[in-house]
C-alpha positions as CSV (number, residue, x, y, z in Angstrom):
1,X,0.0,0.0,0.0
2,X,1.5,3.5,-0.7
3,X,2.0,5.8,1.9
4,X,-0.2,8.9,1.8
5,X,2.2,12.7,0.8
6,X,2.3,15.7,2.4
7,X,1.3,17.1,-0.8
8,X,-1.9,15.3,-0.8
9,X,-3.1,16.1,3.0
10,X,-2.6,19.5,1.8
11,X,-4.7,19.4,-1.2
12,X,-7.7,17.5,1.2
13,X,-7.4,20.3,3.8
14,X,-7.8,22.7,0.7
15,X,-11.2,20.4,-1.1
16,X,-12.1,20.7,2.2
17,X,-12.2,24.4,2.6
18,X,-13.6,25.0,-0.8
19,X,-16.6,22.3,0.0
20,X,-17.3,24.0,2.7
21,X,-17.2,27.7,0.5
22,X,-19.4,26.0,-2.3
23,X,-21.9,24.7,0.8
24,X,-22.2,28.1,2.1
25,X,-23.0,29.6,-0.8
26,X,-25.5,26.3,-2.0
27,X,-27.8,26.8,1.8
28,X,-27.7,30.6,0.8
29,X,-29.7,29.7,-2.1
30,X,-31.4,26.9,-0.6
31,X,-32.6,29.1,2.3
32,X,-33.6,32.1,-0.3
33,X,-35.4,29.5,-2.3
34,X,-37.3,27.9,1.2
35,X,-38.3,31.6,2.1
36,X,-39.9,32.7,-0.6
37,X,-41.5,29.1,-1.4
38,X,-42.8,29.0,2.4
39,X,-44.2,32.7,1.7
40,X,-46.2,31.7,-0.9
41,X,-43.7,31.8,-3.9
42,X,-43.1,28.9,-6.4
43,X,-42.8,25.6,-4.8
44,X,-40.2,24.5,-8.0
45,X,-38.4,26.5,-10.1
46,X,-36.3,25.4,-13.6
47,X,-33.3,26.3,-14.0
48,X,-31.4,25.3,-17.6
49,X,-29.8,22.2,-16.1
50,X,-31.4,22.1,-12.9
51,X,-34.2,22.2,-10.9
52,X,-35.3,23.0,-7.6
53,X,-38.6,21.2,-5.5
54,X,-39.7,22.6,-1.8
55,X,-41.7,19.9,0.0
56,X,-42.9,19.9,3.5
57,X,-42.9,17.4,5.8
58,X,-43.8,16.5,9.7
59,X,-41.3,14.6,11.5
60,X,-41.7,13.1,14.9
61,X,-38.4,12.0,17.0
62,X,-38.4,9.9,20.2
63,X,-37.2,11.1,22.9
64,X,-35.4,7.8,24.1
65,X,-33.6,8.7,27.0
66,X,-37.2,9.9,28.8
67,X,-38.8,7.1,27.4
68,X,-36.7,5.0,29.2
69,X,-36.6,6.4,32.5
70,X,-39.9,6.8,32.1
71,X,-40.3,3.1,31.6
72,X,-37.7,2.0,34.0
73,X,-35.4,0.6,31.9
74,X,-32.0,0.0,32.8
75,X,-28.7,0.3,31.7
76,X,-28.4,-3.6,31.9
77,X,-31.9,-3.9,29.5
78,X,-30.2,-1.3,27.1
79,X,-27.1,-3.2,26.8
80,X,-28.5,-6.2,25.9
81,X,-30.3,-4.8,23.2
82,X,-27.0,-3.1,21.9
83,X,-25.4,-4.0,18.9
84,X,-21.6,-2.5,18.5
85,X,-19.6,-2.2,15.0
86,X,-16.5,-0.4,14.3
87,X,-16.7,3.0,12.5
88,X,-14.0,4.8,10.6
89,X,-13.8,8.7,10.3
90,X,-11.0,10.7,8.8
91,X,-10.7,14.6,9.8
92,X,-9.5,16.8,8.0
93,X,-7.8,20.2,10.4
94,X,-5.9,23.1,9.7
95,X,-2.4,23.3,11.2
């Protein structure tokens, strides 16, 4: 396997800033777009290559640590009911 370069930790640190540059500017439009659509504008809008759809939605969560104190159920219960798996992450800092 060949070792990973300097060269090329730089060059993720610097995708990594212009991602994050391009997804700042991509919610500005999103958010512009949800505003007016949420206002009463267009709900979908064409673009030449594109297109853009707002849709609404109701979500309900859990909250799971009240429902289990609520219920009574231990730590013990909850770990036996616990599955573990190993997870990978690479980050990505400035020096």
């Amino acid at each position: 396997m060949q070792a990973i370069t300097t060269s090329q930790v730089d060059r993720a640190g610097v995708l990594k800033a212009q991602i994050a540059d391009l997804n700042k500017e991509l919610e500005a439009i999103k958010d512009q777009f949800k505003d007016n659509a949420s206002d009463g504008g267009p709900k979908e809008v064409e673009g030449e290559l594109f297109r853009l759809v707002y849709s609404e939605a109701n979500v309900s969560t859990v909250d799971y640590k009240k429902l289990c104190a609520d219920l009574g159920i231990t730590a013990e219960q909850i770990a036996k009911y616990t599955r573990t798996s190993a997870r990978f992450t690479v980050n990505i800092n400035s020096r």
